[in-house]
C-alpha positions as a printed NumPy array, in Angstrom:
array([[ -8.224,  25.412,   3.6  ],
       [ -7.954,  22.188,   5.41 ],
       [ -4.445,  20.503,   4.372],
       [ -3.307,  16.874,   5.104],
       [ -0.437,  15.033,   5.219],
       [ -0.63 ,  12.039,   2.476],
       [  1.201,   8.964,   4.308],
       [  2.645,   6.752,   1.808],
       [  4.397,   3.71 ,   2.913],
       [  8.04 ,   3.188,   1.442],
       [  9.143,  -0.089,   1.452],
       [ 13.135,  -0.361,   1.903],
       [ 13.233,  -4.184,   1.567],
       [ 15.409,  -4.379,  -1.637],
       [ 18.211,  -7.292,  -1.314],
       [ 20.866,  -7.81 ,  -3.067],
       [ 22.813, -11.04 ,  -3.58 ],
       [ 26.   , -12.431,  -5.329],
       [ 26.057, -15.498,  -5.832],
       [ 28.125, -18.269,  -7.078],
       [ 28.081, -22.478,  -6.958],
       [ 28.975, -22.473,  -3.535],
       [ 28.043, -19.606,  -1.268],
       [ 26.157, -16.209,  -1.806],
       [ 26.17 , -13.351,   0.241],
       [ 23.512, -10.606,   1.15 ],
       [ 24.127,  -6.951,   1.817],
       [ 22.1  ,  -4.871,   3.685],
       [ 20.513,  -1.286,   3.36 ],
       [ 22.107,   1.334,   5.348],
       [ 20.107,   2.252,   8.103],
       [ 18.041,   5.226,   7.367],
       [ 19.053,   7.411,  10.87 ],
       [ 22.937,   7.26 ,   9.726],
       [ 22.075,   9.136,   6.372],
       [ 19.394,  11.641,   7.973],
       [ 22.174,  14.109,   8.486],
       [ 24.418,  14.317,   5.938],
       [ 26.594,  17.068,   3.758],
       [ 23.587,  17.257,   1.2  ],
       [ 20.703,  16.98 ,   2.653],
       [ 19.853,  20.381,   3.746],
       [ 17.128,  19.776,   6.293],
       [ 16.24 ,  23.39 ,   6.449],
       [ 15.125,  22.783,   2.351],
       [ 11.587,  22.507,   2.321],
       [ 11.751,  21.133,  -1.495],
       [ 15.07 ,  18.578,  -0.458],
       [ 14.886,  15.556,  -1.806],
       [ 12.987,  14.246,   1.099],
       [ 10.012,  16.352,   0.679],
       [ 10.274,  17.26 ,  -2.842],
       [ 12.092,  14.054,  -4.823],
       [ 12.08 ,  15.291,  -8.366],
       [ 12.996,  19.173,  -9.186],
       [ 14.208,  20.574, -12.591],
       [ 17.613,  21.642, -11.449],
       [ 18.34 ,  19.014,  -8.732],
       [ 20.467,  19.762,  -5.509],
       [ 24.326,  20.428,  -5.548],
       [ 26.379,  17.881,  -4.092],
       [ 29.549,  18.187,  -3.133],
       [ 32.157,  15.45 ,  -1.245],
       [ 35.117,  16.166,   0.969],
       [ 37.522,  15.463,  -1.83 ],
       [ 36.358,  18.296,  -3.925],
       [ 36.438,  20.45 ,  -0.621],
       [ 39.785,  19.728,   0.232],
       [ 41.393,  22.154,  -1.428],
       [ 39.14 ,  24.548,  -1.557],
       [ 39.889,  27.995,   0.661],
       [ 36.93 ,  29.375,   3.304],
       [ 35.156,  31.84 ,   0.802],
       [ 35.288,  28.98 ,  -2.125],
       [ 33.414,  26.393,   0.405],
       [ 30.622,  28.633,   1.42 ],
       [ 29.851,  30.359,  -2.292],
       [ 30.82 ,  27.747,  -4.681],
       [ 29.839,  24.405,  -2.964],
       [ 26.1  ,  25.87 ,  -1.903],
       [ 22.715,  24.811,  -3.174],
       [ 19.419,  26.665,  -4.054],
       [ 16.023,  25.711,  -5.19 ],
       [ 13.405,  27.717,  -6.699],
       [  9.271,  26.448,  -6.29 ],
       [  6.568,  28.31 ,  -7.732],
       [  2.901,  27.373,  -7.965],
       [ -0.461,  28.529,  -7.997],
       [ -3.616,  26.962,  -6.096],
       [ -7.206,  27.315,  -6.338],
       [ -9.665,  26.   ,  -3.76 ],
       [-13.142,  25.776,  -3.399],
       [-16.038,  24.243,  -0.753],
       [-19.485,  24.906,   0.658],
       [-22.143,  23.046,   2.851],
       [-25.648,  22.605,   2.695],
       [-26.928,  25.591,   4.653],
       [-24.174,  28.04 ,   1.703],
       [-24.766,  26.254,  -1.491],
       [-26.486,  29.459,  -3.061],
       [-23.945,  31.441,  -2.356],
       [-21.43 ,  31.431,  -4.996],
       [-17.503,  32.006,  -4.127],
       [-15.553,  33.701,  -3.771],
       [-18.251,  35.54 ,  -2.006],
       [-19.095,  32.25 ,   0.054],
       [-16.865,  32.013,   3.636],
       [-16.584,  28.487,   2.899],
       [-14.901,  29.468,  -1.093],
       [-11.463,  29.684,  -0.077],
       [ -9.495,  31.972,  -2.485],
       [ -7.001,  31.626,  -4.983],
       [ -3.228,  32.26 ,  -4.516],
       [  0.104,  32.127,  -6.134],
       [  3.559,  33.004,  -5.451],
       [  6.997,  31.894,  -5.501],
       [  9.923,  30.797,  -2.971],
       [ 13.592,  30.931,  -3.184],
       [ 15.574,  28.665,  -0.899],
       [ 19.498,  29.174,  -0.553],
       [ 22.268,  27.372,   1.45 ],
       [ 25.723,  27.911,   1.296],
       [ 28.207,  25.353,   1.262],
       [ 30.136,  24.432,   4.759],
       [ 33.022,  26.179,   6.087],
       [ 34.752,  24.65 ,   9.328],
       [ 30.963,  23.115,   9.275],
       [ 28.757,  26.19 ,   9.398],
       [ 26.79 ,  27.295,   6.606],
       [ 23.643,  29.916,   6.56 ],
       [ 20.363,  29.721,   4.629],
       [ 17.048,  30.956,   3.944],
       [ 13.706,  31.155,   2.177],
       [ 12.345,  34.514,   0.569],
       [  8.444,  34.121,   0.01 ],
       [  6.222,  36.251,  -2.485],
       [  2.913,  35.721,  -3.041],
       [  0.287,  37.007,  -5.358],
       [  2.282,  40.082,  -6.254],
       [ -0.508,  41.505,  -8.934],
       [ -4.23 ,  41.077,  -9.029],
       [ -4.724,  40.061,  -5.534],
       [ -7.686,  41.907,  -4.77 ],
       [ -9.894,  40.86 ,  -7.769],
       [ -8.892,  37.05 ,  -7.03 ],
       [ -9.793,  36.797,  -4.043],
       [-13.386,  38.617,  -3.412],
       [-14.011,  38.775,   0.258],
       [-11.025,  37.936,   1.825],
       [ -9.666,  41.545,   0.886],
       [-12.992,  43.397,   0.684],
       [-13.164,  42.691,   4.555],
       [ -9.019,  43.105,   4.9  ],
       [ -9.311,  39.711,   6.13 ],
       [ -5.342,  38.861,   5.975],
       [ -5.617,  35.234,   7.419],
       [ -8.513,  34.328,   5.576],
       [ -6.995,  31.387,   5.264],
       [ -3.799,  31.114,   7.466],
       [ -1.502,  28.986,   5.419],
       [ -2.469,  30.36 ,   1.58 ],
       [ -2.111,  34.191,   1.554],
       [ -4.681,  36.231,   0.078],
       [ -2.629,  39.48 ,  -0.383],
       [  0.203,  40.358,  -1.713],
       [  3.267,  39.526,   0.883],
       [  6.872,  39.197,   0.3  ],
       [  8.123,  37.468,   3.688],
       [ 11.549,  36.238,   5.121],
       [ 10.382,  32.647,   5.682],
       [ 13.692,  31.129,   6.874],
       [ 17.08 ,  32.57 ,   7.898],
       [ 19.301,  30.061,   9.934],
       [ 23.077,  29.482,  11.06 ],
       [ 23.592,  26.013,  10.187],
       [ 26.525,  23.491,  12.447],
       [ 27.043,  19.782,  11.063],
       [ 29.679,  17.408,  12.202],
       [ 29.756,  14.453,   9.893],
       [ 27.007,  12.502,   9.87 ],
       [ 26.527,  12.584,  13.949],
       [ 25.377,  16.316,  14.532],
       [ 23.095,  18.915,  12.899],
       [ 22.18 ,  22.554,  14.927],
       [ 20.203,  24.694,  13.224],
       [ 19.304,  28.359,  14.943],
       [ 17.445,  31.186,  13.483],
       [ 13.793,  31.187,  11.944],
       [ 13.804,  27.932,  10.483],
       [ 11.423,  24.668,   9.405],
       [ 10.677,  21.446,  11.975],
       [ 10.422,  18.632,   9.157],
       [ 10.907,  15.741,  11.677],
       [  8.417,  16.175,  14.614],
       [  5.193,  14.602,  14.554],
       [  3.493,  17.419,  16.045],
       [  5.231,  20.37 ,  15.108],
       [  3.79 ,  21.29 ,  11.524],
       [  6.243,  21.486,   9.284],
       [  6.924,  21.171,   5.348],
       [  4.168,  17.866,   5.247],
       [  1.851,  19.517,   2.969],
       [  1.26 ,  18.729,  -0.831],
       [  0.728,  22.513,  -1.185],
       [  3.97 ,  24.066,  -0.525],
       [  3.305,  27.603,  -2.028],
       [  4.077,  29.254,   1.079],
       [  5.975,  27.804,   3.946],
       [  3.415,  26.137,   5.908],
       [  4.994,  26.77 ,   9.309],
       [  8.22 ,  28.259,  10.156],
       [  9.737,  28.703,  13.984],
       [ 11.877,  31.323,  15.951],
       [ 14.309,  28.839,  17.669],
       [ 16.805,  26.052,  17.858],
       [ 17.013,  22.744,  15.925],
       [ 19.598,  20.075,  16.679],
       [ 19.624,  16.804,  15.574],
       [ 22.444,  14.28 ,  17.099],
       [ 23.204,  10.343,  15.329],
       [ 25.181,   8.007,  18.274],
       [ 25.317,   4.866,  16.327],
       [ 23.023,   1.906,  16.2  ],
       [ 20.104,   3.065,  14.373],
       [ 19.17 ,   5.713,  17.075],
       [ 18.472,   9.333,  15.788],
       [ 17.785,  12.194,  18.96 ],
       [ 16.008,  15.292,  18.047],
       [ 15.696,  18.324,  20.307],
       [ 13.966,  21.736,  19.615],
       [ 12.752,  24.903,  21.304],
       [ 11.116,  27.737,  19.883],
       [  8.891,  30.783,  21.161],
       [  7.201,  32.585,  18.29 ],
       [  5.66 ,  30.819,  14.532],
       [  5.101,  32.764,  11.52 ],
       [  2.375,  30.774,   9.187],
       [  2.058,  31.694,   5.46 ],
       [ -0.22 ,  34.136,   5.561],
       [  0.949,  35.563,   8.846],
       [  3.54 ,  37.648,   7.979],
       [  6.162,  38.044,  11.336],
       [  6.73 ,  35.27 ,  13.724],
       [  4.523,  36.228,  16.776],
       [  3.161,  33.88 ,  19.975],
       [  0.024,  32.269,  17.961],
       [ -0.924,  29.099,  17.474],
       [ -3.907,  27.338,  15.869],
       [ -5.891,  27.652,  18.183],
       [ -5.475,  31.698,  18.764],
       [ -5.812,  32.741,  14.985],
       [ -8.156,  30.332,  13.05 ],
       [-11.279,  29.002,  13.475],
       [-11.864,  26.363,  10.597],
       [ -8.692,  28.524,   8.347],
       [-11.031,  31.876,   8.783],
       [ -9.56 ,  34.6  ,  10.783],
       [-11.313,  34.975,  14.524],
       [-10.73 ,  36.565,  17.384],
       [-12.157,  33.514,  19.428],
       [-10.385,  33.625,  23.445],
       [ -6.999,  31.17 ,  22.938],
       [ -4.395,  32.855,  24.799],
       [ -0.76 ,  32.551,  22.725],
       [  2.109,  30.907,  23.837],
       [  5.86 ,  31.443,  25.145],
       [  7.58 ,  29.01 ,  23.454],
       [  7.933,  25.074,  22.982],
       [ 10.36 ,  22.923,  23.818],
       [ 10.349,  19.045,  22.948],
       [ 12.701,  16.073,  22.947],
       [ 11.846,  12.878,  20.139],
       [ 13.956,   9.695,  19.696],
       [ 13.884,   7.369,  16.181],
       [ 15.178,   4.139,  16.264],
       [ 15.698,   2.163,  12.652],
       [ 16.593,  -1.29 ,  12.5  ],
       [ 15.797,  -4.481,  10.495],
       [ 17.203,  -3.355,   7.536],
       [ 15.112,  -0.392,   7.959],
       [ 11.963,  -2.365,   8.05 ],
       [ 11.031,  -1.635,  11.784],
       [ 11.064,   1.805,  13.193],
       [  9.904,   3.318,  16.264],
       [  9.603,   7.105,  17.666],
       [  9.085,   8.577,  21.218],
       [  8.334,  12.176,  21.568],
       [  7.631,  14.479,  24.497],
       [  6.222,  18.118,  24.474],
       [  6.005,  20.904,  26.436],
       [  3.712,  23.563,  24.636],
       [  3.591,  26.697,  27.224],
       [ -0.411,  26.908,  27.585],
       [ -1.507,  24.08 ,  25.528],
       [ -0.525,  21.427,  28.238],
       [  2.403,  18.199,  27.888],
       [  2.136,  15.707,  25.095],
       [  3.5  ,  12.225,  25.045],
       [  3.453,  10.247,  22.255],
       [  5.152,   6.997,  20.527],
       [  4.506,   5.265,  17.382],
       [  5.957,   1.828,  15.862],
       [  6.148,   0.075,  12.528],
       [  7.223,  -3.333,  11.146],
       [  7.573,  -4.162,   7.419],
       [  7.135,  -7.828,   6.193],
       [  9.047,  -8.017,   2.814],
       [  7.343, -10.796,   0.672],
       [  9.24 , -10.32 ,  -2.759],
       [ 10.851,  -7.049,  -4.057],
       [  7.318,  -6.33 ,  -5.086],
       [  5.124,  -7.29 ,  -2.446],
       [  5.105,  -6.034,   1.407],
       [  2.979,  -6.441,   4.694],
       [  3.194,  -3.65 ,   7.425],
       [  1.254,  -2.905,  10.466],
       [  1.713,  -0.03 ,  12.556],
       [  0.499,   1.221,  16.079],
       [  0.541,   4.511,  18.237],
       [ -0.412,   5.755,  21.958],
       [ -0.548,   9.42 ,  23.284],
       [ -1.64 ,  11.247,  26.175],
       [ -2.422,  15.223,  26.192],
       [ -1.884,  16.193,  30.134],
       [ -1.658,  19.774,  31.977],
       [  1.255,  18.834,  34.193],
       [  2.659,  22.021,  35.803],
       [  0.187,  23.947,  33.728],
       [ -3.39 ,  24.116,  35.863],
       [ -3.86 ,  27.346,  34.901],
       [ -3.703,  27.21 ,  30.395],
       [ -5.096,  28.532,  27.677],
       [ -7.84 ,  26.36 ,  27.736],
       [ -8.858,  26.325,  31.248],
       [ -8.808,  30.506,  30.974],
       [-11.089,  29.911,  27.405],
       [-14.02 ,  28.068,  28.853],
       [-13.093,  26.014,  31.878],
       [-12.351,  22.706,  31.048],
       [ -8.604,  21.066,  31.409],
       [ -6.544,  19.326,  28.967],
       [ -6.654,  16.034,  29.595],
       [ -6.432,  13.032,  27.12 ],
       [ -5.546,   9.969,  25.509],
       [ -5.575,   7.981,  21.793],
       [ -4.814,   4.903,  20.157],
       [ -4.337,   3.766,  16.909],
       [ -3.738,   1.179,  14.335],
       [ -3.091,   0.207,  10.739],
       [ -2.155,  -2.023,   8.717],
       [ -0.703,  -1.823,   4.925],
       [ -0.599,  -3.935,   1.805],
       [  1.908,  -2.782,  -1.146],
       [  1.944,  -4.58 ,  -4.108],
       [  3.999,  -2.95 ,  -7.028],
       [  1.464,  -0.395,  -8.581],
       [ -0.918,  -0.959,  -5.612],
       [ -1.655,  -0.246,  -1.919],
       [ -4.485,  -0.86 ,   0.6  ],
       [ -4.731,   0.567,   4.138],
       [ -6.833,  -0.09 ,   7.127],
       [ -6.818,   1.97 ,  10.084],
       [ -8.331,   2.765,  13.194],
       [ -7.944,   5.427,  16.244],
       [ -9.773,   5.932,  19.341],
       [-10.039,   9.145,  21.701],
       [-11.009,   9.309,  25.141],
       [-10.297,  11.409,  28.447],
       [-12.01 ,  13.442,  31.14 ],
       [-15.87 ,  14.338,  31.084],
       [-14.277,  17.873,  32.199],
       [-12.23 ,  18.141,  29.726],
       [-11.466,  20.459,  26.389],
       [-14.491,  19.25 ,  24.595],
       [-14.961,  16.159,  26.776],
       [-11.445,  14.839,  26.509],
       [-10.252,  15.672,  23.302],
       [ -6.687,  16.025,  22.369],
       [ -5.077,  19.927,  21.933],
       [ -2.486,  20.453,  19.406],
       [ -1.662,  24.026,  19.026],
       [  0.615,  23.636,  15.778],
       [ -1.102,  20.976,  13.989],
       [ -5.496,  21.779,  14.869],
       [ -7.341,  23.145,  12.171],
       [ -4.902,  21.553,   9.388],
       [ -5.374,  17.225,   9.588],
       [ -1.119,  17.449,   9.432],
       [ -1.132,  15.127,  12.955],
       [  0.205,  11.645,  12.969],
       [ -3.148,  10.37 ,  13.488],
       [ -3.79 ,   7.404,  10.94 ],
       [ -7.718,   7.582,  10.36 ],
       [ -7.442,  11.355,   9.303],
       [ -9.216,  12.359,   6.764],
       [ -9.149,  15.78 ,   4.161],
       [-11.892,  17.197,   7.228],
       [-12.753,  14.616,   9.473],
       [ -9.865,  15.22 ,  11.849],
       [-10.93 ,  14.048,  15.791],
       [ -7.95 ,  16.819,  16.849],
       [ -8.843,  19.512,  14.455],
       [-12.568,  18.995,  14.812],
       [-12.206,  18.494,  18.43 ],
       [-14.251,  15.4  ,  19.5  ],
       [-13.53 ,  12.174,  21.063],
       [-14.736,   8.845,  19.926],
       [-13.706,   6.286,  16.98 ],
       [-12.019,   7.498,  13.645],
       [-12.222,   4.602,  11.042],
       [-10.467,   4.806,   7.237],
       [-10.279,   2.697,   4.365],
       [ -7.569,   3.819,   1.571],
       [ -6.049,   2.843,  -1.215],
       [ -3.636,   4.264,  -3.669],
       [ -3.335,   3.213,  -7.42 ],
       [  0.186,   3.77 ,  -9.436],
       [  0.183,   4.402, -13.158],
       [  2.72 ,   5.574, -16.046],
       [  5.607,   4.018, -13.384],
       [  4.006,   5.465,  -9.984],
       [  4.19 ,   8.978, -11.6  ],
       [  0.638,   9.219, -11.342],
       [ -1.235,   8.154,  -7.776],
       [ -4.547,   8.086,  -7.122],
       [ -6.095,   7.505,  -3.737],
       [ -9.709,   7.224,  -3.225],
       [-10.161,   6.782,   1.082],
       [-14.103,   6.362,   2.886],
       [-13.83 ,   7.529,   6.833],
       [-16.507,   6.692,   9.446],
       [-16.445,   8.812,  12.968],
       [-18.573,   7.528,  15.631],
       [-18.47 ,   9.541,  19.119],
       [-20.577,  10.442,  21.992],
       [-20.909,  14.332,  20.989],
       [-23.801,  14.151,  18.333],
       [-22.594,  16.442,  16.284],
       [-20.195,  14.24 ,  14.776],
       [-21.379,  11.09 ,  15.619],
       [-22.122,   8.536,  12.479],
       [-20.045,  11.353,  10.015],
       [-18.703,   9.967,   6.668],
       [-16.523,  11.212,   4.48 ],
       [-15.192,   9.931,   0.662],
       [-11.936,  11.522,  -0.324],
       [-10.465,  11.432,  -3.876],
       [ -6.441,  12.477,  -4.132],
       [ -4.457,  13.01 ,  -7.351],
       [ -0.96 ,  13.315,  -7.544],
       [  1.192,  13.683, -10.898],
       [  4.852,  13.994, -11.396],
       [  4.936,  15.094, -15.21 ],
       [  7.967,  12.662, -16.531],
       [  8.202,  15.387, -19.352],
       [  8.998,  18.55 , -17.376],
       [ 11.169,  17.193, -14.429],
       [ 10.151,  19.007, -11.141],
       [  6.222,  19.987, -12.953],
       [  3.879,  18.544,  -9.903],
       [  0.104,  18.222, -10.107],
       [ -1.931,  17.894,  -7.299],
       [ -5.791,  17.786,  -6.841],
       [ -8.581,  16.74 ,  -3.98 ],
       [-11.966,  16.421,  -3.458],
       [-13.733,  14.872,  -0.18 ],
       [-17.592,  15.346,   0.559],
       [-18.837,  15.222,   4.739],
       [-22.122,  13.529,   5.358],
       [-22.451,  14.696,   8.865],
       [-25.741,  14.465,  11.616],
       [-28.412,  17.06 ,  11.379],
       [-26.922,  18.434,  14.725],
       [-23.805,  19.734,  12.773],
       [-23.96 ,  23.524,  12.537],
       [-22.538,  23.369,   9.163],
       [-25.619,  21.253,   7.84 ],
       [-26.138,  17.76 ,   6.776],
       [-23.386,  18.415,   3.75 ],
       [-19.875,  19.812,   3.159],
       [-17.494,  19.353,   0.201],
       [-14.29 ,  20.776,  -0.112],
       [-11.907,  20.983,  -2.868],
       [ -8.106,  21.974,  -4.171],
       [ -6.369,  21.845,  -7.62 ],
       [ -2.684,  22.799,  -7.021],
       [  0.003,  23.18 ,  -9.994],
       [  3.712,  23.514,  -9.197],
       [  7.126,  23.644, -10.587],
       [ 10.467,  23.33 ,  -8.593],
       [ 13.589,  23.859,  -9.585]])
């Protein structure tokens, strides 16, 4: 299945002010980038408060003063955290030349799966701590859920929802923190802050999306600036089981399991910088990658917030990339079919919050080399095949990266807040124009749900539907729809 990345646009613009008959005085948010690394946070949590805001246990805090007296075996057992998510998914699609053939039977039917994840930190000792996530998934009654995806022992079927039964080591890291200036995580462990690195960005969160065999550190100098380096050289998806040299590209082909050409990779290594300032209401990120056989990718991306009221915000946002082969002539996708990697994009939006309400309008453009990976598209070995990329205009499966064109992405989107924002819902309409016909004049209408039950604190609902019109030249026919209902609990 085909997961994205809902962007929704918090507003830190809330002021404060004491006031008397002669002066009054304002106070001002702490940046953002000073409380990114921090005693509680636990980055390496997929379901932190971060990704996963309400859960029915909540997360362990502890401050120095409780530590203090506290000998080494009392820090790291008694002044840990854990969390506990469990949830069950069922998904469903088809297209105009497969509509009378009924899932799961149908390759475009994606299956059913559940399971369950336990995620444990222990507290900090002399500032190491260690962590992990245990993963099981559909432990009985796999094979009748799922039809064809086990008849053919089809075990990525769909790469990030497992169709068997697995238990899996997820995550298992050695943690360093030093205040609130360093973070350096090692081990198989999650990539939560890299634009494109998938990481825990997904609504569905029953299996680790994407963990990495590698190094994590995050460093905080002052001044709103937050540095992020990371290297790894093997990935383990969720229904990959074992962290091995694949990427998008050299297991899936639209989530279904094919041996199509894509050689793997060594290893990764990238370097991103995020600077917060304006009271948090501008922020800006440069990133660089080097992805061994899937070419260099440079990217930046900026946004400003215009507070109106404590109810009422403007922002506009804007990114640039390029997608080059530097010191890498010879890559996976020159060895695949001849071509070179060799691109660029644009992209902008802008964003009006009011209260309950939200309305987004945003734009992105692709272009690069007549010889190149489908005439200049960009190549994104951790993020293709999944719409988790920064890219504004995505939608649920109109995706210029994971669909691999070049051209112009446009989206309308809005999101609608009821019983006190615990229940969103975001209808979006995308139009793709491009020179390769098969996608050129596409449409797509999306419809997301999201519901944080008020009476069972951590309960999450979560449901999509989006329907392609797409050119007669499409292979896929004139017509796709594609759908998810998710139900989750963390605790």
């Amino acid at each position: 299945m085909k997961k994205f990345s809902t962007i929704i646009l918090t507003i830190l613009a809330h002021q404060t002010v004491f006031a008397d008959s002669e002066s009054s005085v304002a106070t001002s948010p702490t940046n953002s980038n000073a409380t990114f690394i921090a005693r509680a946070a636990y980055l390496q949590n997929p379901y932190n408060s971060e990704n996963y805001p309400t859960t029915g246990g909540g997360t362990l805090i502890v401050n120095e003063s409780q530590t203090a007296n506290q000998n080494f075996w009392q820090k790291w057992f008694e002044d840990g955290t854990y969390n506990i998510y469990a949830g069950t998914t069922i998904n469903a699609g088809a297209d105009s030349k497969t509509f009378n053939n009924p899932g799961p039977y149908n390759r475009d039917m994606q299956p059913y799966s559940y399971g369950a994840n336990i995620f444990a930190q222990t507290g900090q000792a002399a500032g190491f701590s260690i962590g992990g996530v245990i993963t099981v998934m559909n432990p009985f009654f796999a094979e009748p859920m799922n039809g064809l995806a086990t008849q053919q022992r089809t075990r990525d079927y769909n790469i990030y929802t497992p169709t068997y039964t697995q238990a899996a080591m997820s995550e298992a890291f050695v943690e360093y923190q030093y205040s609130n200036m360093v973070q350096a995580d090692i081990g198989y462990i999650g990539i939560n802050n890299s634009p494109w690195i998938n990481g825990n960005y997904e609504n569905n969160l029953v299996s680790i999306p994407a963990t990495y065999q590698g190094a994590l550190i995050n460093l905080y100098p002052g001044n709103g600036w937050l540095i992020t380096t990371l290297a790894f050289n093997a990935a383990q998806y969720g229904a990959s089981n074992g962290f091995t040299g694949n990427t998008n590209y050299s297991i899936t082909n639209n989530g279904i399991a094919n041996n199509n050409g894509y050689a793997q990779s060594n290893g990764t290594v990238a370097l991103g910088a995020n600077y917060s300032g304006l009271s948090n209401n501008y922020n800006l990120r440069l990133w660089g990658y080097q992805f061994d056989n899937y070419g260099t990718l440079l990217y930046s991306d900026t946004s400003l917030t215009l507070p109106v009221n404590d109810k009422s915000s403007f922002n506009i946002s804007a990114q640039a990339g390029t997608d080059q082969q530097w010191f890498q002539a010879n890559n996976a996708i020159t060895q695949y079919n001849g071509t070179i990697i060799q691109s660029y994009m644009a992209g902008i939006r802008g964003n009006w919050t009011y209260d309950w309400f939200q309305l987004n309008l945003s734009a992105n453009t692709m272009w690069g080399a007549a010889n190149g990976y489908n005439g200049g598209a960009f190549v994104s070995p951790y993020t293709v095949g999944q719409s988790v990329d920064p890219t504004y205009s995505n939608g649920w499966s109109t995706n210029m990266i994971s669909n691999g064109f070049t051209g112009s992405e446009y989206k309308l989107s809005t999101q609608f807040g009821f019983l006190n924002n615990n229940l969103t819902i975001s209808p979006a309409y995308i139009l793709a124009t491009s020179g390769n016909v098969q996608y050129n004049g596409t449409q797509e209408a999306d419809l997301n749900l999201n519901y944080s039950i008020p009476q069972v604190r951590g309960l999450f609902i979560f449901g999509v539907f989006a329907n392609q019109w797409l050119p007669a030249q499409n292979p896929i026919g004139s017509n796709s729809w594609t759908s998810e209902l998710g139900i989750f609990y963390a605790y």
